[in-house]
C-alpha positions, 0 to 999 in steps of 0.5 A: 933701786929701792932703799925702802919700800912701803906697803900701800896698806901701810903693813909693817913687812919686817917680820914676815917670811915672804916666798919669791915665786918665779917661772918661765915658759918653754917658749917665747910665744909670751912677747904678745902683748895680749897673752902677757896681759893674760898672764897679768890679769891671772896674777892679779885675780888670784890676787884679788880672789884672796888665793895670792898676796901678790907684791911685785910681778913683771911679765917678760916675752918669754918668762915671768917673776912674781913675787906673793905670799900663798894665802890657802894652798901650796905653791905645786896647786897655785901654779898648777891653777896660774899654768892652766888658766893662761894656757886655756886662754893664751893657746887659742889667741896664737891658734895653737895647741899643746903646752906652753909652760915648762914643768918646773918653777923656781922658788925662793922663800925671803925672810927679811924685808931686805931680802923682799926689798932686793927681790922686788926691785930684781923683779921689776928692774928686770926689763931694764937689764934686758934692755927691753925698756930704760925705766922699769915703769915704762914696761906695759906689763908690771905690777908692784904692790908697793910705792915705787 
């Protein structure tokens, strides 16, 4: 559990509206390491290309959680651009077609820097509850924008 975070650029968060961004796919076909990559490496070009402020995000076998603040768009166009990137690359790593994510997405806009700090660590403590890994850090696909 976090009892503070502190952003690497040393940001002051507290007064901040920071959306939560969460979604899965409609399949367990994301427990390849390699399309979990994909969708780890899509999560941080939208970041470095400035269209996402990434904070925290986990990549599961068979949904993500991320948590970013949107930078030059709504979150219907972001996703839509994160859903079709990973699809174009993931499908023919498996040799298959069709869709790969579900339609919806679940959201949630935080508004404090407790909430932040509670969605981050639930983002990241994630593998540990599945029982995927003992410690969060030891999960290969994970990215935190904070000291952990």
């Amino acid at each position: 559990m976090f009892s503070a975070l502190t952003k690497r650029s040393g940001a002051d968060l507290s007064h901040r509206p920071w959306p939560m961004r969460k979604r899965g796919p409609d399949t367990k076909r994301g427990s390849n390491p390699g399309a979990s990559k994909i969708v780890m490496d899509a999560l941080k070009r939208l970041n470095d290309e400035g269209r996402i402020e990434l904070i925290a995000a986990v990549v599961m076998p068979d949904h993500i959680h991320f948590a970013a603040r949107l930078q030059d768009t709504g979150l219907s166009s972001r996703m839509h651009s994160l859903k079709s990137y990973t699809s174009n690359k993931i499908n023919p790593l498996l040799g298959r077609d069709g869709a790969l994510w579900e339609s919806q997405y679940y959201d949630h806009a935080i508004r404090t820097e407790d909430e932040l700090n509670e969605r981050v660590n639930y983002c990241l403590q994630k593998p540990v509850r599945r029982r995927l890994v003992e410690r969060f850090e030891d999960y290969p696909q994970w990215y935190c924008a904070y000291k952990v």
